[in-house]
LUMVONU-465493 format. One line per 8 residues: number of its first residue (from 1); their letters; for each residue x, z, y of N, C-alpha, C, CB. Coordinates in steps of 0.05 Angstrom, whole numbers. Each point is the difference from the previous one (the first is absolute). Glycine has a CB too. Layout:
<kegus>
NUM	A	X/Z/Y/X/Z/Y/X/Z/Y/X/Z/Y; ...;
</kegus>
This chain:
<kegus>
1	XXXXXXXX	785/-156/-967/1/6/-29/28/-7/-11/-49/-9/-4; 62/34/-9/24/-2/-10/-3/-23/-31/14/56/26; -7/-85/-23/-5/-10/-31/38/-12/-11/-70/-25/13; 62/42/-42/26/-8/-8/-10/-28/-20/29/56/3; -1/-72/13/-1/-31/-20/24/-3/-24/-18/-28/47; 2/12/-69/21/-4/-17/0/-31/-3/-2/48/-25; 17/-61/28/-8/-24/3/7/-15/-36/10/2/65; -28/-32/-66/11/-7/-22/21/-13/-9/-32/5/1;
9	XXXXXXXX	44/-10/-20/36/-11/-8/-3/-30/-1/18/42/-37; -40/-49/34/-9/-26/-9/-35/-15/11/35/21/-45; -26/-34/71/-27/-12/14/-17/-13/-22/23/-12/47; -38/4/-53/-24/-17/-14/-8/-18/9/-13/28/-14; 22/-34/46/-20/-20/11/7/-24/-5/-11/25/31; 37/-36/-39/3/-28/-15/-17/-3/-20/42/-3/8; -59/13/-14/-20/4/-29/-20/-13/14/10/46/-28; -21/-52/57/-25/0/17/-4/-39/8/12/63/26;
17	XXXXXXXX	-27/-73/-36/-4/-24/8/-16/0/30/3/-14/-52; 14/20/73/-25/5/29/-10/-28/12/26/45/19; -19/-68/-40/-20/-21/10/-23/2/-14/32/-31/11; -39/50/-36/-21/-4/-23/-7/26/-3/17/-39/-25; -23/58/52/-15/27/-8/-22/-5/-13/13/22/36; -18/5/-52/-32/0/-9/-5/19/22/-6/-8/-57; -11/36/43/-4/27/11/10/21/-24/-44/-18/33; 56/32/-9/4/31/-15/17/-6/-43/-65/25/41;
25	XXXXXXXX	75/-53/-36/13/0/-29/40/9/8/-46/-51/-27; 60/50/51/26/11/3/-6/24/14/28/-42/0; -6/58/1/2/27/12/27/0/13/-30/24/-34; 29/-2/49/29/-15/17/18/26/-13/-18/-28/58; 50/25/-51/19/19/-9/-8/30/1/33/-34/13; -48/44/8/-3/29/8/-28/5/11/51/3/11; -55/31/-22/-31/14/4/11/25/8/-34/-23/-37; 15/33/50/-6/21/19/-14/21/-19/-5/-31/45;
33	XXXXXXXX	22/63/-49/-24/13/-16/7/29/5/-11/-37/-39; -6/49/52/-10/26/14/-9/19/-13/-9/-22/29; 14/46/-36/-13/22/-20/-16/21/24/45/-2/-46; -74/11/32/-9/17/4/3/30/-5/-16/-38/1; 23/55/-4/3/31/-8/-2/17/16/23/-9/-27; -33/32/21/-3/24/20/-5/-7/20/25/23/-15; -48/-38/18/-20/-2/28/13/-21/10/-16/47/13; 47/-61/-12/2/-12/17/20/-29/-14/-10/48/38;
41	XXXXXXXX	12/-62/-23/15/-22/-14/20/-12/18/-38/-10/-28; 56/6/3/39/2/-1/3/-15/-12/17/37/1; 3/-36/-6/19/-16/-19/5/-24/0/-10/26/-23; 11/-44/52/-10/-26/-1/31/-12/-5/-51/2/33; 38/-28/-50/27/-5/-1/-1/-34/-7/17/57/-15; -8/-71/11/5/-38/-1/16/-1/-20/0/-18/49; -4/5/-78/6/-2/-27/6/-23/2/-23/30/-21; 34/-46/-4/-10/-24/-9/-30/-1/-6/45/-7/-17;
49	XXXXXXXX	-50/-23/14/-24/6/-15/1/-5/-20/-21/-4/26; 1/12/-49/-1/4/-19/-17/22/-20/35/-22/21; -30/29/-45/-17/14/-20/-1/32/15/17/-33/-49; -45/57/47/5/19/11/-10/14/-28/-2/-10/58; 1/34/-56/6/9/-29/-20/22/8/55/-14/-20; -74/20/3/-29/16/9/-7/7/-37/-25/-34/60; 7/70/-49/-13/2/-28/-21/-9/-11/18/28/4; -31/-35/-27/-16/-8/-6/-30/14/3/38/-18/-21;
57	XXXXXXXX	-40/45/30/-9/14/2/-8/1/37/21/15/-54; -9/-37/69/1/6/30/-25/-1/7/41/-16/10; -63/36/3/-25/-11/10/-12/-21/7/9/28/6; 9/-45/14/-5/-22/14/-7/-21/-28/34/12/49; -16/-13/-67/-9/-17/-19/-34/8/-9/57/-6/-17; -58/17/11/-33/15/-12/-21/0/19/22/35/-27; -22/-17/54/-19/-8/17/8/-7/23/-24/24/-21; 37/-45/27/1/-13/17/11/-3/35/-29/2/-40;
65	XXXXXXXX	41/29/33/2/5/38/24/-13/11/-19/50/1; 11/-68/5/22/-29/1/-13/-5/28/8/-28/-56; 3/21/75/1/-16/28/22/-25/3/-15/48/22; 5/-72/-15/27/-25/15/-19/-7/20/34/-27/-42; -10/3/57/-7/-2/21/23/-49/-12/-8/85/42; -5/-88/-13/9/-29/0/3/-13/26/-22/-2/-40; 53/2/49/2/-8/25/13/-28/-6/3/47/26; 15/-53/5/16/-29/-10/24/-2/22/-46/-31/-20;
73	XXXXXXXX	66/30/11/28/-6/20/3/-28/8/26/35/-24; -25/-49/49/5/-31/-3/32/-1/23/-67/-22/-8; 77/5/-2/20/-17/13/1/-15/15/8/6/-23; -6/-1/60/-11/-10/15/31/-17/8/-49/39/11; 46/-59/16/18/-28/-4/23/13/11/-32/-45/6; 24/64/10/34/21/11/15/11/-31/-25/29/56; 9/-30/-69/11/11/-22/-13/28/-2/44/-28/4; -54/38/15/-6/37/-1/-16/2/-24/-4/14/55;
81	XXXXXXXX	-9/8/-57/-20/-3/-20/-29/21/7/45/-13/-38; -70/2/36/-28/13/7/-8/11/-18/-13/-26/27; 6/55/-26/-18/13/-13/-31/-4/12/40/32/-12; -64/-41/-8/-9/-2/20/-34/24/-2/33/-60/6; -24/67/14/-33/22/3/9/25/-21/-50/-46/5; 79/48/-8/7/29/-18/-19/23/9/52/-12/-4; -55/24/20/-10/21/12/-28/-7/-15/31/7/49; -49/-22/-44/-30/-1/-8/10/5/-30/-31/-38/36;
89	XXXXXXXX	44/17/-54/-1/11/-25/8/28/-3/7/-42/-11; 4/56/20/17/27/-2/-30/13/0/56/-3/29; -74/1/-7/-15/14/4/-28/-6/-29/23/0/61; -27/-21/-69/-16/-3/-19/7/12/-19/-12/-35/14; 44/39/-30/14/14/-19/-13/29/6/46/-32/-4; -42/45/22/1/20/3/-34/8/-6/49/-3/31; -72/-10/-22/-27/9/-2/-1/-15/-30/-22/6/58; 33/-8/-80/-6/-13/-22/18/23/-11/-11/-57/7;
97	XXXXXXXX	25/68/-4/15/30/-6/-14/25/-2/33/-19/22; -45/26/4/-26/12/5/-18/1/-23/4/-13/43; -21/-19/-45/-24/-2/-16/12/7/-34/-27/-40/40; 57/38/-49/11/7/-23/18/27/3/-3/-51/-13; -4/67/25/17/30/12/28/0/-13/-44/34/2; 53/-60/10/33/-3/5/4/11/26/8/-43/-25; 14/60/27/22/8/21/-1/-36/23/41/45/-47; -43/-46/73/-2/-14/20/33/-10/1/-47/26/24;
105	XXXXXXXX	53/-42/-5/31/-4/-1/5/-8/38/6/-25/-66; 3/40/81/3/-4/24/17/-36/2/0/65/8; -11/-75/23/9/-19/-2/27/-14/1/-37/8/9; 50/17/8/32/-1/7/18/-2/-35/-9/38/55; 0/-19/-63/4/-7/-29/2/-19/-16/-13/26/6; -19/-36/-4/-4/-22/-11/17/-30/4/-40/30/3; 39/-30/29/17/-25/11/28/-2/-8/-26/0/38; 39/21/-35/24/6/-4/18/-8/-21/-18/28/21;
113	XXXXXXXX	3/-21/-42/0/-14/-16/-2/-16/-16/2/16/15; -15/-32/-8/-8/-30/-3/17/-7/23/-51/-2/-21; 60/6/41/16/-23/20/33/2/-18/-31/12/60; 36/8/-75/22/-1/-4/3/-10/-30/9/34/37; -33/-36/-54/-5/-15/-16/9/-33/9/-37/40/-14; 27/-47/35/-7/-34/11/31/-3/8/-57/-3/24; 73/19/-5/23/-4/-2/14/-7/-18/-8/18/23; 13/2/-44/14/1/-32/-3/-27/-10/-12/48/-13;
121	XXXXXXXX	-13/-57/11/-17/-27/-24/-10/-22/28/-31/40/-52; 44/-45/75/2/-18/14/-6/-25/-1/20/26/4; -2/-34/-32/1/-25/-8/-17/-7/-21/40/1/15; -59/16/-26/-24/-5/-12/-25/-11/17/18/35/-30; -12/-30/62/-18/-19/11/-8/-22/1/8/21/11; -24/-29/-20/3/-36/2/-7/-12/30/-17/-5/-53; 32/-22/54/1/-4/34/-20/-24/-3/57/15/21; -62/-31/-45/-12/-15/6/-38/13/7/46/-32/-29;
129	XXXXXXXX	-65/6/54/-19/14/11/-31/-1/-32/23/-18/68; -31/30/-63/-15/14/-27/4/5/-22/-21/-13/15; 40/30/-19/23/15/-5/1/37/14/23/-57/-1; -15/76/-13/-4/20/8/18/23/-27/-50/-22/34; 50/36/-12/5/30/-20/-19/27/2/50/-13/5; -61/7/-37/-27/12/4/14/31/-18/-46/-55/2; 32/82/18/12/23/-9/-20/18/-8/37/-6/28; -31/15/-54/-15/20/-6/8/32/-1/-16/-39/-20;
137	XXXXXXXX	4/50/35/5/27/-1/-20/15/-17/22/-5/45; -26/28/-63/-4/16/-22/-5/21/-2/19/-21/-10; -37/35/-3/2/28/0/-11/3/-27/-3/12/52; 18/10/-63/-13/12/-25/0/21/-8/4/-30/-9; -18/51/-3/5/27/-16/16/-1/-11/-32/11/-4; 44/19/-3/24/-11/-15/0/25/-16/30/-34/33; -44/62/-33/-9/22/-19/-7/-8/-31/-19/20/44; 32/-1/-63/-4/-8/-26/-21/25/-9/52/-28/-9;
145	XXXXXXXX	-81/10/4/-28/10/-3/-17/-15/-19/4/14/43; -19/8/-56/-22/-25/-13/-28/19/13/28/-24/-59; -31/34/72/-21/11/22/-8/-15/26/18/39/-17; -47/-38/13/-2/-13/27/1/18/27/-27/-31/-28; 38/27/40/13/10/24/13/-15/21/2/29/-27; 8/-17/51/19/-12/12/23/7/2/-27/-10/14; 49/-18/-18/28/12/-5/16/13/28/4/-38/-40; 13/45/36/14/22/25/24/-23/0/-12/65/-11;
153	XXXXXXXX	18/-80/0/30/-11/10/-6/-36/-3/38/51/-22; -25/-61/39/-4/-25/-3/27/-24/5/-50/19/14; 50/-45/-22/23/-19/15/-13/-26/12/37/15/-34; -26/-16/55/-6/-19/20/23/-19/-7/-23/31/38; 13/-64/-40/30/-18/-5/-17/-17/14/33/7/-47; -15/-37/58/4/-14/15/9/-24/-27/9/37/51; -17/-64/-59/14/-27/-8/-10/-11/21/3/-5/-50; 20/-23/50/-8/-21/16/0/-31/-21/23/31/50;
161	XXXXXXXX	-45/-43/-49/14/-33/-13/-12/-20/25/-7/6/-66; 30/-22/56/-7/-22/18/-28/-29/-6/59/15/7; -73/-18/6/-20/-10/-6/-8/-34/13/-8/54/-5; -10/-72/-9/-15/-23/10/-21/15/8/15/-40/-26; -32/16/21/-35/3/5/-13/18/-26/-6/-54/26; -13/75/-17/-8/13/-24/-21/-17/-22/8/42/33; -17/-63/-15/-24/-10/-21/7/-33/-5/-42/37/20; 33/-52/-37/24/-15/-9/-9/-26/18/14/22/-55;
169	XXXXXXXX	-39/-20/61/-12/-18/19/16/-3/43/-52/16/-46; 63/7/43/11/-3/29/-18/12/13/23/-40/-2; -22/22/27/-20/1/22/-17/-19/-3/28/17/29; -35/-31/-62/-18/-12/2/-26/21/-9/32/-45/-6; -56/32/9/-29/18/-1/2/10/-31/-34/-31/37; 22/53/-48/-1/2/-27/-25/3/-4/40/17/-8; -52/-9/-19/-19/6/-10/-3/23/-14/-1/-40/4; -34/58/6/-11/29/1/-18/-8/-14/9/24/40;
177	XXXXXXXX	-18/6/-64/-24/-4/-9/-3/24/0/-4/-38/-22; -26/50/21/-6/32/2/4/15/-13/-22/-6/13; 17/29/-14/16/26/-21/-32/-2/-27/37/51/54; -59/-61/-52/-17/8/-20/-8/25/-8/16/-33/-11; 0/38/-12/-19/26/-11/13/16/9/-17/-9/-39; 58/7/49/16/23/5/1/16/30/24/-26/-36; -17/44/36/-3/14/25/32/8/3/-54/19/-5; 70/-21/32/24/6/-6/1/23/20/19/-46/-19;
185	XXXXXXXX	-31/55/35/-8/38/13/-15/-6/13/34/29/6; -40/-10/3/-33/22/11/11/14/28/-22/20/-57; 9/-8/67/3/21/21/7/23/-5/-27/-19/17; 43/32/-14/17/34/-6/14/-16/-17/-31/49/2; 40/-72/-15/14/-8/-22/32/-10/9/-49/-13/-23; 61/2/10/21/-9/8/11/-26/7/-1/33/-20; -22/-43/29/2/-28/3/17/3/30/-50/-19/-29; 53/31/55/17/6/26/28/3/-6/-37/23/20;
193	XXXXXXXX	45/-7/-47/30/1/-8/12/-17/-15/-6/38/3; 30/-47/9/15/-12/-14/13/13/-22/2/-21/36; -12/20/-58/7/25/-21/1/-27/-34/-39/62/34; 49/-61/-51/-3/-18/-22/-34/0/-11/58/11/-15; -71/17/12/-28/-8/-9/-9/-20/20/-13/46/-22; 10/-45/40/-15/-20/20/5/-24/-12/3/23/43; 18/-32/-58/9/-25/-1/-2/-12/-27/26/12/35; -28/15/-53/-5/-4/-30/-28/-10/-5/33/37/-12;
201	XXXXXXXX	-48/-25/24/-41/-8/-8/2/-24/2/-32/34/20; 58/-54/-5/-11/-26/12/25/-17/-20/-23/13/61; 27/-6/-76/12/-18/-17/-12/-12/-17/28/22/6; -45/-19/-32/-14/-13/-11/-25/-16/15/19/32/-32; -31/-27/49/-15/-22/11/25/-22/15/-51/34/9; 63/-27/6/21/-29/3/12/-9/-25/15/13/46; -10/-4/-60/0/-15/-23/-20/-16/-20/28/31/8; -46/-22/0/-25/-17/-8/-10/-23/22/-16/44/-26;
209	XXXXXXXX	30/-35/47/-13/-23/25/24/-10/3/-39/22/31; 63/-32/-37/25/-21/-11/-13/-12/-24/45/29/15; -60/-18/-26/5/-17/-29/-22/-19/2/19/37/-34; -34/-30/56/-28/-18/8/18/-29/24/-51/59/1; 63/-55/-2/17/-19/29/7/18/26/-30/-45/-11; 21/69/19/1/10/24/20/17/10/-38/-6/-7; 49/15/34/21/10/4/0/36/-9/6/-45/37; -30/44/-22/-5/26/-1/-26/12/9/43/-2/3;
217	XXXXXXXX	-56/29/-16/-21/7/7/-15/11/21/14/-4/-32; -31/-1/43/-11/4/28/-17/31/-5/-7/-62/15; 7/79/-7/-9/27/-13/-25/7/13/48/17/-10; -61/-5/-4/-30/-1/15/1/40/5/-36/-57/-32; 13/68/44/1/24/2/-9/16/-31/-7/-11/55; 16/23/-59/7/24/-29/-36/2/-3/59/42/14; -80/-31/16/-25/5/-6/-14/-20/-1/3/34/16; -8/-54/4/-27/-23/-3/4/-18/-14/-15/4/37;
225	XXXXXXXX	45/-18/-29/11/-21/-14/-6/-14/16/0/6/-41; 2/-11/65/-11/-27/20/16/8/26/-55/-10/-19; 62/24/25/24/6/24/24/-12/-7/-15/44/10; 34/-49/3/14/-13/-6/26/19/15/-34/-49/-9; 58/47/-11/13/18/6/38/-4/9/-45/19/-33; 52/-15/10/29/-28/0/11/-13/-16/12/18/23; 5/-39/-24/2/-15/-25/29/29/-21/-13/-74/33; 15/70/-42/21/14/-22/29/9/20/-20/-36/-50;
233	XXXXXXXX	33/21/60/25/-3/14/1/0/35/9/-28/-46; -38/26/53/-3/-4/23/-33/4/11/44/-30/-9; -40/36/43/-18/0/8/-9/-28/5/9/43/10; -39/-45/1/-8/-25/-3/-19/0/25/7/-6/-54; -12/-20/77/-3/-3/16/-18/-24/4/36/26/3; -66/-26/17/-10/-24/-2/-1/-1/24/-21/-5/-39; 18/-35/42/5/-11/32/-40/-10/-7/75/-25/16; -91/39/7/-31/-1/-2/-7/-15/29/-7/49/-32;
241	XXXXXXXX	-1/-64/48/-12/-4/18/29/7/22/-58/9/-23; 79/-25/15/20/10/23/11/32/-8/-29/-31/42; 16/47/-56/10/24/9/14/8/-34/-43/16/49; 71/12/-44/2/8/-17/-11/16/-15/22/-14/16; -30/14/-49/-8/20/-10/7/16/-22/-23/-21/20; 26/52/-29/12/10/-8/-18/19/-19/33/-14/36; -22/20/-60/-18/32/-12/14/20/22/-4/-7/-64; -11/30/67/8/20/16/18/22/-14/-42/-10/25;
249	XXXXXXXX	59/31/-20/16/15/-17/-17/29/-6/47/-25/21; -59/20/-48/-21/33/-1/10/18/-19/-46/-20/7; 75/18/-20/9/9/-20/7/-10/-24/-18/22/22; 3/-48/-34/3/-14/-21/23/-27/9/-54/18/-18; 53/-24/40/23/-27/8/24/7/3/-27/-24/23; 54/21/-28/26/-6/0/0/2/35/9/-31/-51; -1/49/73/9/-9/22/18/-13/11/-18/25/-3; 21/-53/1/32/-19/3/2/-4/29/-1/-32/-47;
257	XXXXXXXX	30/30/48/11/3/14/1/-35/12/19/53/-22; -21/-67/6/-4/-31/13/-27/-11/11/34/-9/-33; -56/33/10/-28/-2/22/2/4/22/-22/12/-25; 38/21/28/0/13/33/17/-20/21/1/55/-21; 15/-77/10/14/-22/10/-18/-19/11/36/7/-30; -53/-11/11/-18/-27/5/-21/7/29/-3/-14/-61; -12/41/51/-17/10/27/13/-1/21/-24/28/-20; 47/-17/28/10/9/15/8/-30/16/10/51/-27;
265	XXXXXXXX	-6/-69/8/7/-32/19/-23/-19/-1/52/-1/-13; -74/9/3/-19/-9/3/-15/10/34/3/-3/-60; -7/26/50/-13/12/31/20/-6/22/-24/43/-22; 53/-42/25/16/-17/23/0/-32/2/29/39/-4; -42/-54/-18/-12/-18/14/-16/-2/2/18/-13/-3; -46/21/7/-25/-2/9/-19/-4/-17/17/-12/34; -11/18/-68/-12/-1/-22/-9/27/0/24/-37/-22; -64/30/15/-19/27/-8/12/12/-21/-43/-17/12;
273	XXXXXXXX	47/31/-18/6/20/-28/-18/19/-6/43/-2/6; -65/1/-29/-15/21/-12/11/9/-22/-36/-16/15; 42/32/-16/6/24/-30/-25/7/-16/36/28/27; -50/-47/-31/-28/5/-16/-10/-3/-24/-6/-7/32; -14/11/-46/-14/-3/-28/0/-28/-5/-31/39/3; 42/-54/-14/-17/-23/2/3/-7/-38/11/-21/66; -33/11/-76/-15/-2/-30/15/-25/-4/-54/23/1; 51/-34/-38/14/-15/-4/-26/-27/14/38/30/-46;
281	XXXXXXXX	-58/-21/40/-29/-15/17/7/-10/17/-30/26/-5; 35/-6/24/10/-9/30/12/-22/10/3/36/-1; 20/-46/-21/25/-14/-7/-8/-28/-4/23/39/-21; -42/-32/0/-15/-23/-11/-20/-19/11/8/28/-28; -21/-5/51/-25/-11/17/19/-23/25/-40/57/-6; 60/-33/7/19/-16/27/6/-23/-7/23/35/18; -5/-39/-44/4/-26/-9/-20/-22/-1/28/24/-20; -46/-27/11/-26/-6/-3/-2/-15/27/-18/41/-32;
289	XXXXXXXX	3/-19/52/-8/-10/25/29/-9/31/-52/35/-23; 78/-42/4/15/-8/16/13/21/19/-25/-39/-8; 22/67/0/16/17/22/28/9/-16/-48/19/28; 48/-23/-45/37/14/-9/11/-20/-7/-3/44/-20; 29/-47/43/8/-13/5/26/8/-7/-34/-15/25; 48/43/-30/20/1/-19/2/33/-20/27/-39/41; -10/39/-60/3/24/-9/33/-1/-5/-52/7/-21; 61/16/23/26/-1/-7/5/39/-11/15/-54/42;
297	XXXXXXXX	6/56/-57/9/18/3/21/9/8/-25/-3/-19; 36/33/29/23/13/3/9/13/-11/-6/-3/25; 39/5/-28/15/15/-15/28/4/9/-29/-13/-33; 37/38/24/38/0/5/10/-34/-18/12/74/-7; -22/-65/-17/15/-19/-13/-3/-30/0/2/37/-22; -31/-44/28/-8/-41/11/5/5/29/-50/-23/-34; 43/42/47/-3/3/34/-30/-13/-1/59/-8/25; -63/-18/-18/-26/-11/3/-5/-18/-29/3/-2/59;
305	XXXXXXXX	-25/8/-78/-7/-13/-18/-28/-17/1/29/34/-18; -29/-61/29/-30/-10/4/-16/-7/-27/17/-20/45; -33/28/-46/-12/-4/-23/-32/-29/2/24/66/-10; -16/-74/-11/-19/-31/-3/-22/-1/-10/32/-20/-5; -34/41/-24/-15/0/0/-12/29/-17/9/-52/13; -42/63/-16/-5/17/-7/-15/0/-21/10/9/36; -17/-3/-62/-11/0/-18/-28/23/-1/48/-21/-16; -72/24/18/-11/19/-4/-23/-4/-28/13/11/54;
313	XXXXXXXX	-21/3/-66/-7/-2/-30/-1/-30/-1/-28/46/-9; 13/-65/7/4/-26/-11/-1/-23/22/-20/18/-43; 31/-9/68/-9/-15/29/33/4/9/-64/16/16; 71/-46/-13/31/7/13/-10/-21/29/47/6/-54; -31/12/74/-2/-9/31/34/-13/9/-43/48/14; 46/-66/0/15/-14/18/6/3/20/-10/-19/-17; 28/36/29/2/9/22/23/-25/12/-16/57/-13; 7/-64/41/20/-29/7/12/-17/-6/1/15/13;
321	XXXXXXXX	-17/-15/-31/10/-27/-24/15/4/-9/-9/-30/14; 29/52/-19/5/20/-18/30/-7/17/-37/3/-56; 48/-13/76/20/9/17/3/22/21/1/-39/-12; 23/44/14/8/24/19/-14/-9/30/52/12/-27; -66/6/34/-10/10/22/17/1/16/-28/21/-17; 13/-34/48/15/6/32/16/20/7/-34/-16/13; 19/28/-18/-4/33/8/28/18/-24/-72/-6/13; 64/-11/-34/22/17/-16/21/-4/-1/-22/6/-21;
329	XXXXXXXX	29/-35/25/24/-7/2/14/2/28/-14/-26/-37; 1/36/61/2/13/24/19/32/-5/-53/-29/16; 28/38/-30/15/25/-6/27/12/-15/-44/-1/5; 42/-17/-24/23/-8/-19/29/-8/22/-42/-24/-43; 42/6/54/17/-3/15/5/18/14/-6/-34/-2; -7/52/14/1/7/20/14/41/-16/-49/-50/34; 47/46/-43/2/25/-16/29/-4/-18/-59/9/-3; 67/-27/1/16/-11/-23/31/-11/32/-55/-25/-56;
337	XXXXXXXX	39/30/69/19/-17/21/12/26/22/-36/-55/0; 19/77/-1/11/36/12/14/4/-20/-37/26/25; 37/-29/-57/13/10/-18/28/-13/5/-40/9/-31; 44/-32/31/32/-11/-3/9/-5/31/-6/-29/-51; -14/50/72/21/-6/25/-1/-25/12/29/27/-20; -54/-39/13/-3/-34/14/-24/10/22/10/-42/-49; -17/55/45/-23/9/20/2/22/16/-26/-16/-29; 6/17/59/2/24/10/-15/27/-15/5/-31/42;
345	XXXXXXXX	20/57/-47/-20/11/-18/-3/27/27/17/-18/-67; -35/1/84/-19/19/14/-23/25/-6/12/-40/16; -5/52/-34/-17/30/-24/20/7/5/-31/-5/-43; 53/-2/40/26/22/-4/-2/4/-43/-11/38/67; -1/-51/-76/6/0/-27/31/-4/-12/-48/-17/3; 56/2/3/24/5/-15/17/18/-3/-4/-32/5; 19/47/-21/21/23/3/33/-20/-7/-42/50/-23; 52/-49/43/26/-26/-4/22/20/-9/-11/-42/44;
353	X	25/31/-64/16/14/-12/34/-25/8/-49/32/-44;
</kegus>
């Protein structure tokens, strides 16, 4: 891919306290942004970053045909730098494009630029370990319509900011309480795409489940209300009788890419993995009679989030005395340790730049 760069006159990153990240509050000097037209897409090119200038009238604003994605760059002790599991995200973008009849984006493309993005903004990596450069890549309509339809032209952009821990607790356990009355998707719905509605339905109940003490909401299924599905930000995982357990992917769950991490090093060490139904009941009975023994969740952005405890209508449960799990903090390392190049990353996951 031919990409023309303009670089900026003036870095920003003395602006960056990289002992005191939050999440996603700096952006680094330069973004990546790709035009769609006449079937095919051009124009790629590396800006500063900064303000983009759109009509008010652009589809995407009105109904929504918006796609992102959420990977992470780390700074490994050679100095190189890991992309890590680009390809899986590439591929989730692309079936979340599909389910919003966005134009697909080949991967050669895709990498390309983003590696020459990571080059350019280098030094926005942070080196210290949990620490990262977390990248978002974008897609949006860009047709000026007030019809519902689908637009014919679109832009693909690329920011990067440099990041801490996403949740303010760390890798310590947080606290879940159930979705109640709200449903955040269904089956044929959009709960599989990474798209902004998926993410909007779930704003006002976490905002109601912060203001109660809790981190975030544990989501039940859209029909019965007793399936259990994923928390808001993440998938979510229980440790039952030794074995792992998981909701299965039927269309309504987020497919993450740190779940497909967790199975995948679970089953190479000799951990059961079910992808199954399991009720918030289920959860409750286990606790009860001494078989759950941990919960945690996954994400690009915590990696492993153990969770302490669960709230369900007026019954709150204790999961290990509300500390991080064996097992999680196993995985955590172990996942956190292929990312910065301290570990063997025997998958072949990393893309080393």
């Amino acid at each position: 891919m031919d990409i023309k760069i303009s670089k900026t006159h003036k870095s920003r990153i003395g602006e960056v306290d990289f002992d005191n990240l939050g999440f996603g509050e700096f952006f680094s000097d330069h973004m990546v942004t790709v035009d769609y037209q006449g079937g095919e897409w051009k124009s790629a090119r590396i800006i500063p970053f900064g303000t983009i200038e759109i009509l008010p009238s652009v589809c995407s604003l009105h109904y929504g045909q918006v796609v992102f994605e959420g990977l992470k760059a780390f700074r490994t002790k050679d100095g190189s730098i890991n992309l890590f599991r680009p390809e899986k995200y590439h591929e989730r973008y692309n079936r979340s494009c599909q389910r919003l009849c966005i134009p697909p984006l080949e991967f050669g493309f895709f990498i390309s630029g983003l590696k020459e993005l990571l080059l350019l903004d280098k030094d926005w990596i942070p080196k210290k370990k949990g620490t990262s450069l977390y990248i978002r890549p974008f897609v949006f309509a860009t047709d000026s319509f007030l019809g519902v339809h689908v637009s014919n032209t679109y832009r693909f952009m690329i920011i990067t900011s440099p990041v801490g821990a996403y949740y303010k607790e760390g890798i310590n356990p947080v606290r879940l309480i159930t979705s109640g009355e709200y449903a955040r998707a269904v089956k044929g719905g959009l709960g599989s795409a990474k798209t902004p509605a998926n993410y909007a339905s779930s704003l006002l109940p976490a905002e109601e489940a912060q203001k109660k003490g809790f981190t975030q909401v544990l989501w039940l299924d859209g029909a019965e209300k007793r399936y259990i599905e994923e928390v808001g930000t993440m998938n979510i995982m229980f440790v039952i009788d030794n074995e792992l357990v998981t909701p299965p992917l039927e269309g309504s769950i987020l497919p993450g890419v740190t779940r497909d991490t967790v199975i995948q090093l679970a089953q190479k060490w000799g951990v059961t993995v079910k992808e199954e139904k399991i009720s918030i009941e289920d959860v409750f009975e286990a606790t009860k009679n001494g078989r759950l023994q941990e919960v945690f969740g996954t994400g690009t952005a915590a990696v492993i989030s153990p969770v302490g405890w669960i709230q369900h209508e007026d019954e709150l449960i204790t999961i290990n005395n509300g500390k991080i799990g064996h097992f999680s903090q196993k995985l955590y390392d172990e996942i956190t340790g292929i990312q910065y190049g301290e570990k063997p990353d025997i998958f072949g996951w990393c893309y080393r730049i």
